[in-house]
mmJSON file of the N, C-alpha and C atoms, coordinates in Angstrom:
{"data_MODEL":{"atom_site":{
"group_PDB":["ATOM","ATOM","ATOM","ATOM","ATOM","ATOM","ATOM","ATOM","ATOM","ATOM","ATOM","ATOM","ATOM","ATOM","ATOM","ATOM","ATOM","ATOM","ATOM","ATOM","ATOM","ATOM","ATOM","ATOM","ATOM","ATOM","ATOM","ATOM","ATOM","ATOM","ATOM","ATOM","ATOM","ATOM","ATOM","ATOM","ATOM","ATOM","ATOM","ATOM","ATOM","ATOM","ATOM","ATOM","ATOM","ATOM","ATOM","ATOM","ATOM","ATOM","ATOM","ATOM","ATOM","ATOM","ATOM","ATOM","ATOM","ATOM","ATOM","ATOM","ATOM","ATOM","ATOM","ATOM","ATOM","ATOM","ATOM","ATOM","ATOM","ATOM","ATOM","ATOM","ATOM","ATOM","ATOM","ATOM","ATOM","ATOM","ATOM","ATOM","ATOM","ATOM","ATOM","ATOM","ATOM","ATOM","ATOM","ATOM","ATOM","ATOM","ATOM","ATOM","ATOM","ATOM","ATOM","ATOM","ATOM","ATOM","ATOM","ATOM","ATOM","ATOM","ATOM","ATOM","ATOM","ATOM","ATOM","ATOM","ATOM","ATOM","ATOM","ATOM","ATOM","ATOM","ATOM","ATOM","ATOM","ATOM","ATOM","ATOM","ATOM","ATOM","ATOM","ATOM","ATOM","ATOM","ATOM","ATOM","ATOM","ATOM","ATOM","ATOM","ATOM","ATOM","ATOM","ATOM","ATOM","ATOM","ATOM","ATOM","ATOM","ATOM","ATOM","ATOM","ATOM","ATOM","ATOM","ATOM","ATOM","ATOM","ATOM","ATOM","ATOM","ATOM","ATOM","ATOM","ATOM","ATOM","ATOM","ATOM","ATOM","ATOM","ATOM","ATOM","ATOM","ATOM","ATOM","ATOM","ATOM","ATOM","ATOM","ATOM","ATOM","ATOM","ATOM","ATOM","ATOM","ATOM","ATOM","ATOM","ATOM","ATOM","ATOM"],
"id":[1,2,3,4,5,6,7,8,9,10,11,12,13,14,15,16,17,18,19,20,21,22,23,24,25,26,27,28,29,30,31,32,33,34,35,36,37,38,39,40,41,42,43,44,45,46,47,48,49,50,51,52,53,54,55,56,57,58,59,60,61,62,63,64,65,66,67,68,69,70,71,72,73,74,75,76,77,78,79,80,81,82,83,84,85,86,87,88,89,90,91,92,93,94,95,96,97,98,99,100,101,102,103,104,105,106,107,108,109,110,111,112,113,114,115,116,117,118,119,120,121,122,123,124,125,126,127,128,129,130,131,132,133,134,135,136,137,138,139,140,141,142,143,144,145,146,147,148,149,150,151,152,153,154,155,156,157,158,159,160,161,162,163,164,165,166,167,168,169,170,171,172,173,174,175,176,177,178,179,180,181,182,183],
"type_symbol":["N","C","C","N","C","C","N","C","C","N","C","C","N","C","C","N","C","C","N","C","C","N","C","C","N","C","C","N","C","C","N","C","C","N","C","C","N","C","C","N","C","C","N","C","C","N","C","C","N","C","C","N","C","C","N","C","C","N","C","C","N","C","C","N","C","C","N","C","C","N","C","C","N","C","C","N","C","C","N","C","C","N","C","C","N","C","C","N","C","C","N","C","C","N","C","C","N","C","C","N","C","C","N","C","C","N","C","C","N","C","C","N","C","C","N","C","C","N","C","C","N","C","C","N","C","C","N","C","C","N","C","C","N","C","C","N","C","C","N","C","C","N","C","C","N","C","C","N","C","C","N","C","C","N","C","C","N","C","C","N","C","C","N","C","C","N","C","C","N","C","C","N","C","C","N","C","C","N","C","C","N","C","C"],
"label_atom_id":["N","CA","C","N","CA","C","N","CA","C","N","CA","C","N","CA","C","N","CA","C","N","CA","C","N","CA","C","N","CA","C","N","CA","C","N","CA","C","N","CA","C","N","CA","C","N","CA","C","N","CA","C","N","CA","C","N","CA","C","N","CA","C","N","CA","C","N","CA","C","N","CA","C","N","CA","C","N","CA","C","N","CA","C","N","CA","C","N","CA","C","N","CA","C","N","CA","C","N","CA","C","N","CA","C","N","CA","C","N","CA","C","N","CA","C","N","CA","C","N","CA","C","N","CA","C","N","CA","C","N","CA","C","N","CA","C","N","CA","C","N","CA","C","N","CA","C","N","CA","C","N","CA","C","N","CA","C","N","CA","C","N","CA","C","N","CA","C","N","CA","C","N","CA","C","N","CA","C","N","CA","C","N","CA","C","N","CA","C","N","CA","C","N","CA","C","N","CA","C","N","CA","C","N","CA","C","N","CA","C","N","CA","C"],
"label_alt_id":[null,null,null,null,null,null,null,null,null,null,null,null,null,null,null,null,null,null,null,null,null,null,null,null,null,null,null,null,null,null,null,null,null,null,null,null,null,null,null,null,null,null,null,null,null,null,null,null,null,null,null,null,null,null,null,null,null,null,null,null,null,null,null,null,null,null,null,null,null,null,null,null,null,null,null,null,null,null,null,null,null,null,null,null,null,null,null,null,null,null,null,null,null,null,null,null,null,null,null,null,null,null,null,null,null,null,null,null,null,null,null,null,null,null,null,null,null,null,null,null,null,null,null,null,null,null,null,null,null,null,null,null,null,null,null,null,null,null,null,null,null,null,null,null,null,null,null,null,null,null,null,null,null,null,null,null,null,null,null,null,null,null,null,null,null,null,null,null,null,null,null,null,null,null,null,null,null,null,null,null,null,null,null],
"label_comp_id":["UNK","UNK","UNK","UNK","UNK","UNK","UNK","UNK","UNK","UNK","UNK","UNK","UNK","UNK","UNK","UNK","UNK","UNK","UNK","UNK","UNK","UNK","UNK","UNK","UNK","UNK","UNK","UNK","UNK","UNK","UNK","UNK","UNK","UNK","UNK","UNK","UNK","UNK","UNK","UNK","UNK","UNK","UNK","UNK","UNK","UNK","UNK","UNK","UNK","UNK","UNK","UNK","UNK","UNK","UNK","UNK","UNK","UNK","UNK","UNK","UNK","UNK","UNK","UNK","UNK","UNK","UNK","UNK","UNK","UNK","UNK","UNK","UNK","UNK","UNK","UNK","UNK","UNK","UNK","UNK","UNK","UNK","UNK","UNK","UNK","UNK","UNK","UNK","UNK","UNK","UNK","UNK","UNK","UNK","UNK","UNK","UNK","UNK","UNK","UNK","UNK","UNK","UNK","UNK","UNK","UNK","UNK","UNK","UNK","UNK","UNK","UNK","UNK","UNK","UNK","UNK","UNK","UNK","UNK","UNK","UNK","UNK","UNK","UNK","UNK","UNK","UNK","UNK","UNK","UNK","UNK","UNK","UNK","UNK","UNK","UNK","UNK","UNK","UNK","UNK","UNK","UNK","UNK","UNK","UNK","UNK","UNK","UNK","UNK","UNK","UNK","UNK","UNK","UNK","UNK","UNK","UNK","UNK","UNK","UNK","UNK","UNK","UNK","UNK","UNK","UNK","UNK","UNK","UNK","UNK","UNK","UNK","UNK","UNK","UNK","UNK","UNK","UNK","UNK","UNK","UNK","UNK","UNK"],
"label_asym_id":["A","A","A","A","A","A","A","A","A","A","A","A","A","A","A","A","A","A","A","A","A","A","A","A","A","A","A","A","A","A","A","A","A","A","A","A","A","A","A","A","A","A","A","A","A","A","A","A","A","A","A","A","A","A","A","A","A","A","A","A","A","A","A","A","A","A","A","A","A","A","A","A","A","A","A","A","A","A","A","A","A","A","A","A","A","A","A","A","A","A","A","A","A","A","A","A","A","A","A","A","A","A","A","A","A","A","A","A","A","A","A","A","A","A","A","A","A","A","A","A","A","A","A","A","A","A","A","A","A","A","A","A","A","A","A","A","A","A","A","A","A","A","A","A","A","A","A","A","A","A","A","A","A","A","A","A","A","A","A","A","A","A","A","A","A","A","A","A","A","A","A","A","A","A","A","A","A","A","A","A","A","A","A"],
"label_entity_id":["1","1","1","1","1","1","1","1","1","1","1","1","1","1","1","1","1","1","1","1","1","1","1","1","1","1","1","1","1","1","1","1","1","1","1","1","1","1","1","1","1","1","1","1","1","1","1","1","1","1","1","1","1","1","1","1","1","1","1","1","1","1","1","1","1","1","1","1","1","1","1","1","1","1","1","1","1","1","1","1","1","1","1","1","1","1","1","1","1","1","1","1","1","1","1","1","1","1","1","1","1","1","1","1","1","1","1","1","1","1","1","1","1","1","1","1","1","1","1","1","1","1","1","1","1","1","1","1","1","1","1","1","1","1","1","1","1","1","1","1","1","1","1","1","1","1","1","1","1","1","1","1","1","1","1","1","1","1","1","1","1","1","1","1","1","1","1","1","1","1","1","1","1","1","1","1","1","1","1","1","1","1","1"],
"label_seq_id":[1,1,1,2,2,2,3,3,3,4,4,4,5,5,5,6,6,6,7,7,7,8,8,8,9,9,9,10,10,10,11,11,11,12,12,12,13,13,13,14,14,14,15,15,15,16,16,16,17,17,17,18,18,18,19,19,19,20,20,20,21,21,21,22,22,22,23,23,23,24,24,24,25,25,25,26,26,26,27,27,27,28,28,28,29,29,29,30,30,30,31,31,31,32,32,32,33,33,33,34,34,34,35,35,35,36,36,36,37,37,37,38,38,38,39,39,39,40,40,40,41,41,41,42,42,42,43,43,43,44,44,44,45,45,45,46,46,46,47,47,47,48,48,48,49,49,49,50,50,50,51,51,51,52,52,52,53,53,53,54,54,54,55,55,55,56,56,56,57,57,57,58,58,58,59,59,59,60,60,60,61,61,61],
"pdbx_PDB_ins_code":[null,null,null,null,null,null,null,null,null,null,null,null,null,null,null,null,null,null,null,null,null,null,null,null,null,null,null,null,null,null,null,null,null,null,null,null,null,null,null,null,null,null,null,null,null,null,null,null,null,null,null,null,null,null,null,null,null,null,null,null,null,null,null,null,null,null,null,null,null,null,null,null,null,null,null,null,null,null,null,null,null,null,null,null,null,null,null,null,null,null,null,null,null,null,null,null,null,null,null,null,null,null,null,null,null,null,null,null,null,null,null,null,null,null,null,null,null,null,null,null,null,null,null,null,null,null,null,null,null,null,null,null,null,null,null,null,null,null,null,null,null,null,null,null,null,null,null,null,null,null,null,null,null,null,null,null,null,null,null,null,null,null,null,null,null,null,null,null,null,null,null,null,null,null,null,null,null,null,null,null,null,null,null],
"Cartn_x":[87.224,87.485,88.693,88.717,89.619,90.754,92.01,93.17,93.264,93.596,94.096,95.738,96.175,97.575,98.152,99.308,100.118,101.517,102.411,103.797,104.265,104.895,105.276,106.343,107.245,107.844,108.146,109.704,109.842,111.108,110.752,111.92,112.495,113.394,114.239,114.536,113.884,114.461,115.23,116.994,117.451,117.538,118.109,117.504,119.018,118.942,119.69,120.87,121.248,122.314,121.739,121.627,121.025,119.656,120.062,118.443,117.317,117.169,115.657,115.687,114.437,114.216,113.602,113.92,113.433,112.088,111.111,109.699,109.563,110.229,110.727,111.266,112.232,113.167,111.809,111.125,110.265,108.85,108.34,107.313,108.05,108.75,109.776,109.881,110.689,110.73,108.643,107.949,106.578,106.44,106.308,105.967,106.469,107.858,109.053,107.951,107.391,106.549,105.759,105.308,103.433,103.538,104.351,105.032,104.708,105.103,105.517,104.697,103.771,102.244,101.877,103.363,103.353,102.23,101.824,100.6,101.268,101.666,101.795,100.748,101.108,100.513,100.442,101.595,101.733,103.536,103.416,105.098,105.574,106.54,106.995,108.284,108.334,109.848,109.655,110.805,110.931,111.816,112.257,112.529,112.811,113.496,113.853,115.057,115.909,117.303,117.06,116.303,116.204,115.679,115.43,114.908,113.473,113.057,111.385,111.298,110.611,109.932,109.097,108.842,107.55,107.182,106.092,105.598,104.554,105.032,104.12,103.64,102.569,102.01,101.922,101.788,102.082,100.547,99.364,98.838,99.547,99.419,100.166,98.93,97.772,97.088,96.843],
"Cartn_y":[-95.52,-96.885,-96.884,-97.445,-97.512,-98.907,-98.593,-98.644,-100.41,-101.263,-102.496,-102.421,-102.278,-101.88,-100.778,-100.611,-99.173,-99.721,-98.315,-98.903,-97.052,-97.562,-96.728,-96.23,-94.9,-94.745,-93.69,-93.943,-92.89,-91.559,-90.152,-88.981,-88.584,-88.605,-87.799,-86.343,-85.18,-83.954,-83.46,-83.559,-82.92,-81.406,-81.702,-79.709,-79.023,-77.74,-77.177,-76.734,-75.223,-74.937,-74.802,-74.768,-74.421,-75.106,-76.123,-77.352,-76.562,-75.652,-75.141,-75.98,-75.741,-76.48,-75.252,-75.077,-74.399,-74.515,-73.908,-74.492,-74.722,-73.85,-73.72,-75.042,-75.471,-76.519,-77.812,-78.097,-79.263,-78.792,-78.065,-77.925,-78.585,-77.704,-78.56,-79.439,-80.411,-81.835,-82.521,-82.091,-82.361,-82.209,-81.343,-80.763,-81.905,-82.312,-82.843,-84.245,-84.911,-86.218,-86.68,-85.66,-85.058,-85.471,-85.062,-85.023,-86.502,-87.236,-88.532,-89.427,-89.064,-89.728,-90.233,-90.028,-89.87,-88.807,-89.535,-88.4,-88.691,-87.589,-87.552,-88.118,-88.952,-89.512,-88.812,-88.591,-88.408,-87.604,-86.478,-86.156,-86.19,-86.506,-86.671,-85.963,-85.228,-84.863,-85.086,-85.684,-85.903,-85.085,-84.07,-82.356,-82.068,-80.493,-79.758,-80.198,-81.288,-80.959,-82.448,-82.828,-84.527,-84.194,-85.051,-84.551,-84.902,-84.441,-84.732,-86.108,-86.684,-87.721,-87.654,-88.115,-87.906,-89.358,-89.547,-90.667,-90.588,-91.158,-91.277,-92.273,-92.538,-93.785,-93.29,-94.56,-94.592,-95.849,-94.961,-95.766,-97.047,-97.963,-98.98,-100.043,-99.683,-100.402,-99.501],
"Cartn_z":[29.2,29.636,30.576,31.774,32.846,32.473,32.399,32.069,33.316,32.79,33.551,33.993,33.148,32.613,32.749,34.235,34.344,34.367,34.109,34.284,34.999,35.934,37.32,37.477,37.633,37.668,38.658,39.514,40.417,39.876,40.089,39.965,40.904,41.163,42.303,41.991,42.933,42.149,43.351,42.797,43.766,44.441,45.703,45.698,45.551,45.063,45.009,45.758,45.748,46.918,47.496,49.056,50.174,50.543,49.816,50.148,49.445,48.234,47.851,46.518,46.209,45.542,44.256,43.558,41.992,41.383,41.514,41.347,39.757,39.038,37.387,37.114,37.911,37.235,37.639,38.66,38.861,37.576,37.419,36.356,34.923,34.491,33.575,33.373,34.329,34.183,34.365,34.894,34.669,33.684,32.689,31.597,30.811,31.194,29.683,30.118,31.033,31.674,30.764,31.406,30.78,29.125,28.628,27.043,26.616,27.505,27.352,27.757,28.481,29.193,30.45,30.949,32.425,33.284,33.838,35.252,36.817,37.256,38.547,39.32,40.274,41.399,42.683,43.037,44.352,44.212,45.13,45.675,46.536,47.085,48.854,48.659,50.208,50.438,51.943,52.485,53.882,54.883,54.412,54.98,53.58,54.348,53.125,52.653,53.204,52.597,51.055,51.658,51.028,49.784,48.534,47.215,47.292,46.248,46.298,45.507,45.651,44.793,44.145,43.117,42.04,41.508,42.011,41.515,40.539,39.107,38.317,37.656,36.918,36.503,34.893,33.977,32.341,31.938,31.41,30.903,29.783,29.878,29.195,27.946,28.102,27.191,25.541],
"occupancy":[1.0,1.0,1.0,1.0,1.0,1.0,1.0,1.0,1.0,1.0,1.0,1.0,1.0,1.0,1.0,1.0,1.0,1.0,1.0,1.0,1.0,1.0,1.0,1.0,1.0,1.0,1.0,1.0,1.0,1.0,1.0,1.0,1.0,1.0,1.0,1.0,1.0,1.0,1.0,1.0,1.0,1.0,1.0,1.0,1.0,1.0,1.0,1.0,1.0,1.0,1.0,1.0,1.0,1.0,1.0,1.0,1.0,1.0,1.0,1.0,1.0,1.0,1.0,1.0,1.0,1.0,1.0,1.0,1.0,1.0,1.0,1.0,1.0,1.0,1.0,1.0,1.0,1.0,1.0,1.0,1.0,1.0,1.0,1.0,1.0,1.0,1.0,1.0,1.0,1.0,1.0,1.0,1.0,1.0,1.0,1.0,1.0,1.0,1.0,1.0,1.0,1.0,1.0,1.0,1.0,1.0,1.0,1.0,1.0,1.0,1.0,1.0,1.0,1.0,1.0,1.0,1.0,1.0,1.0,1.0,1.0,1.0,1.0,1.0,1.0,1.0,1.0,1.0,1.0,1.0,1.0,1.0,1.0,1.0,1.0,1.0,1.0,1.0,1.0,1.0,1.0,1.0,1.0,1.0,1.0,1.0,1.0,1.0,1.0,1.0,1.0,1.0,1.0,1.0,1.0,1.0,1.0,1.0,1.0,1.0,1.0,1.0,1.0,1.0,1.0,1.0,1.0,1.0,1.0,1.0,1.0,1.0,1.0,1.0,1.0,1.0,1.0,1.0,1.0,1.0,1.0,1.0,1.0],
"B_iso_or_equiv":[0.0,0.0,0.0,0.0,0.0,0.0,0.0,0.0,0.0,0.0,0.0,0.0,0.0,0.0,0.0,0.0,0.0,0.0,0.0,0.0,0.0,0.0,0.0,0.0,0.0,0.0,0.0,0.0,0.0,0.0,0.0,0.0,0.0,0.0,0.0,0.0,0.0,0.0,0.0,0.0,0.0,0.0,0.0,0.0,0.0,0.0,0.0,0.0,0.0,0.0,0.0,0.0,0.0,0.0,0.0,0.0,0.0,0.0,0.0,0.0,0.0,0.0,0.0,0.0,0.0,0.0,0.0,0.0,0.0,0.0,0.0,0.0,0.0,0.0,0.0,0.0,0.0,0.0,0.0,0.0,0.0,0.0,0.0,0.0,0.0,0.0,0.0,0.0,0.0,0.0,0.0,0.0,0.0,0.0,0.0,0.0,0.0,0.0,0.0,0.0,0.0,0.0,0.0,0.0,0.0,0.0,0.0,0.0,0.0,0.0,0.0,0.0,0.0,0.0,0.0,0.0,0.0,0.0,0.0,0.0,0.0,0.0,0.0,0.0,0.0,0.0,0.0,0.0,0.0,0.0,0.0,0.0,0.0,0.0,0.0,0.0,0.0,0.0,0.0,0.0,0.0,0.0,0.0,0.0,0.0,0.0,0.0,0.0,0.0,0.0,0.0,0.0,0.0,0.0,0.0,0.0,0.0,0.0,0.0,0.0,0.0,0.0,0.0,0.0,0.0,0.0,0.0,0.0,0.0,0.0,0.0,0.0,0.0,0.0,0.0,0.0,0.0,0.0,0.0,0.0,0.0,0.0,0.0],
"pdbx_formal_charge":[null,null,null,null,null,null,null,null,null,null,null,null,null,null,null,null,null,null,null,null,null,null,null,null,null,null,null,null,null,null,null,null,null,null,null,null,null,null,null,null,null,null,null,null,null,null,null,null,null,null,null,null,null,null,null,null,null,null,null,null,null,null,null,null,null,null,null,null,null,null,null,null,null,null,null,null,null,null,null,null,null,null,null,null,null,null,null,null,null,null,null,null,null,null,null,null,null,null,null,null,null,null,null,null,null,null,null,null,null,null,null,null,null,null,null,null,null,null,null,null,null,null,null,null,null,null,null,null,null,null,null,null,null,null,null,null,null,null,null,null,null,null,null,null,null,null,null,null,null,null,null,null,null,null,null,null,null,null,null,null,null,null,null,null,null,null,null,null,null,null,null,null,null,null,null,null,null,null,null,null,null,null,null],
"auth_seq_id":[1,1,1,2,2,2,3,3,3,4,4,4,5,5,5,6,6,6,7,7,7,8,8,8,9,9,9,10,10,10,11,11,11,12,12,12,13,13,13,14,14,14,15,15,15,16,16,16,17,17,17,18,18,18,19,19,19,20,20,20,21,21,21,22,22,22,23,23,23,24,24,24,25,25,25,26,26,26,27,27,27,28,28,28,29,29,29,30,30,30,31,31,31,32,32,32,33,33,33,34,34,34,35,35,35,36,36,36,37,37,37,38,38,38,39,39,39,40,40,40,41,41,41,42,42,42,43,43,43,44,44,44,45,45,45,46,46,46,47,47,47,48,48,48,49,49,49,50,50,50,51,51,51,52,52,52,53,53,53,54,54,54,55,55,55,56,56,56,57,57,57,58,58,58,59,59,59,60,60,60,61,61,61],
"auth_comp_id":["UNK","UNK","UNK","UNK","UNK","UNK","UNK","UNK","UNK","UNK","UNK","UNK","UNK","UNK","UNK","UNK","UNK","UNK","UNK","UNK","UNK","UNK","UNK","UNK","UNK","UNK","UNK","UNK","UNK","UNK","UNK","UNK","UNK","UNK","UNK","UNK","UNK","UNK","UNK","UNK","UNK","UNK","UNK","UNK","UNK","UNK","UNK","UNK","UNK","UNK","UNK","UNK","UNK","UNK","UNK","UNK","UNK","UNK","UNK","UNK","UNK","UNK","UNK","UNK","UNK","UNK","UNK","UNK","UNK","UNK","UNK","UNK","UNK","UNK","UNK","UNK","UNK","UNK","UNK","UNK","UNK","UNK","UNK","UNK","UNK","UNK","UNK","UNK","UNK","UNK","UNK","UNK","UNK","UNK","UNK","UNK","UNK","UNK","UNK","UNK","UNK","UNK","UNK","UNK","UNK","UNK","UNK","UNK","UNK","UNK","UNK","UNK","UNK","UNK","UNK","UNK","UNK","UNK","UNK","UNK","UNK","UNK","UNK","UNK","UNK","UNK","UNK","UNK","UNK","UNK","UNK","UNK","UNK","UNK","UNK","UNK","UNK","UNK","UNK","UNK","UNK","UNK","UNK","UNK","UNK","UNK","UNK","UNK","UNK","UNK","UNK","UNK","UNK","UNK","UNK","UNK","UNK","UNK","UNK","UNK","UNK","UNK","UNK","UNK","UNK","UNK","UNK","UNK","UNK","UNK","UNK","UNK","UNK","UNK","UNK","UNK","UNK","UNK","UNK","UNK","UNK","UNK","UNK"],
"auth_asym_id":["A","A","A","A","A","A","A","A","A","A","A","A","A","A","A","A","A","A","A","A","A","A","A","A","A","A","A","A","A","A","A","A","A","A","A","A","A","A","A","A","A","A","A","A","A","A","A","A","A","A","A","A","A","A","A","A","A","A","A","A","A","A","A","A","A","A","A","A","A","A","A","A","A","A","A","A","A","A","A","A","A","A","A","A","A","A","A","A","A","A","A","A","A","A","A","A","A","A","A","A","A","A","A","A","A","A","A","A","A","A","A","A","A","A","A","A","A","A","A","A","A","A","A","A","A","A","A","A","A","A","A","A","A","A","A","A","A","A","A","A","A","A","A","A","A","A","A","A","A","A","A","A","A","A","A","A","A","A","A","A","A","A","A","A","A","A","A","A","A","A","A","A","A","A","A","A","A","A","A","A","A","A","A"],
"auth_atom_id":["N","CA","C","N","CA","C","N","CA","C","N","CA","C","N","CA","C","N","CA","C","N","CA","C","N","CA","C","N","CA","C","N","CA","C","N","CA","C","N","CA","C","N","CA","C","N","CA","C","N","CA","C","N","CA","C","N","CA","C","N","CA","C","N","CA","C","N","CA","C","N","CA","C","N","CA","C","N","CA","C","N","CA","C","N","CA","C","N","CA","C","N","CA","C","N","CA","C","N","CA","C","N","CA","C","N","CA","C","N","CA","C","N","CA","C","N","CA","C","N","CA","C","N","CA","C","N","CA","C","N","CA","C","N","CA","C","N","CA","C","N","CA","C","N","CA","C","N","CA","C","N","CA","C","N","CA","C","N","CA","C","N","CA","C","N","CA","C","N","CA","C","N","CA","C","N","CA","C","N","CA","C","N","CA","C","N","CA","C","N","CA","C","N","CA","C","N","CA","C","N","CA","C","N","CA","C","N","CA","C","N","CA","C"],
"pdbx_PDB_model_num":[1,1,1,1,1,1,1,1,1,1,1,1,1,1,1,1,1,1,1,1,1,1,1,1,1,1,1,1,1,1,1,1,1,1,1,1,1,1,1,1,1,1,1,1,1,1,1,1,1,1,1,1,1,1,1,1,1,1,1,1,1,1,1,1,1,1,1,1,1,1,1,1,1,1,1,1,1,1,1,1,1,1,1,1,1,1,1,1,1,1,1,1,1,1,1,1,1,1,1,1,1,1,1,1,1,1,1,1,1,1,1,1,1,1,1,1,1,1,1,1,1,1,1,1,1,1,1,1,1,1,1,1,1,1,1,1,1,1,1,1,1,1,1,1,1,1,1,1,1,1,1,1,1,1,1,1,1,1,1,1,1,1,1,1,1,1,1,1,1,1,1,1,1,1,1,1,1,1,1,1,1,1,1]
}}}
């Protein structure tokens, strides 16, 4: 049954020294999400120095 009801939330993952970003440390925080019932939507980064975004959605019914 398809969900009426979401509740949305955005992550900022900052990047490290030298603008990289840790592929370990972003699964992680997915993982700790995921835990919680969060599903990734969508990720954006707008270069390398900027953080990524993670947009996720929370079934709510």
């Amino acid at each position: 049954m398809a969900s009426d009801h979401w509740s949305y939330q955005v992550v900022e993952i900052k990047p490290g020294f030298w603008g990289s970003h840790k592929n370990d440390h972003i699964q992680e925080r997915l993982n700790q999400l995921g835990m919680q019932g969060w599903e990734l939507v969508n990720a954006v980064q707008a270069n390398p120095l900027h953080p990524i975004r993670l947009f996720l959605k929370k079934d709510m019914s």
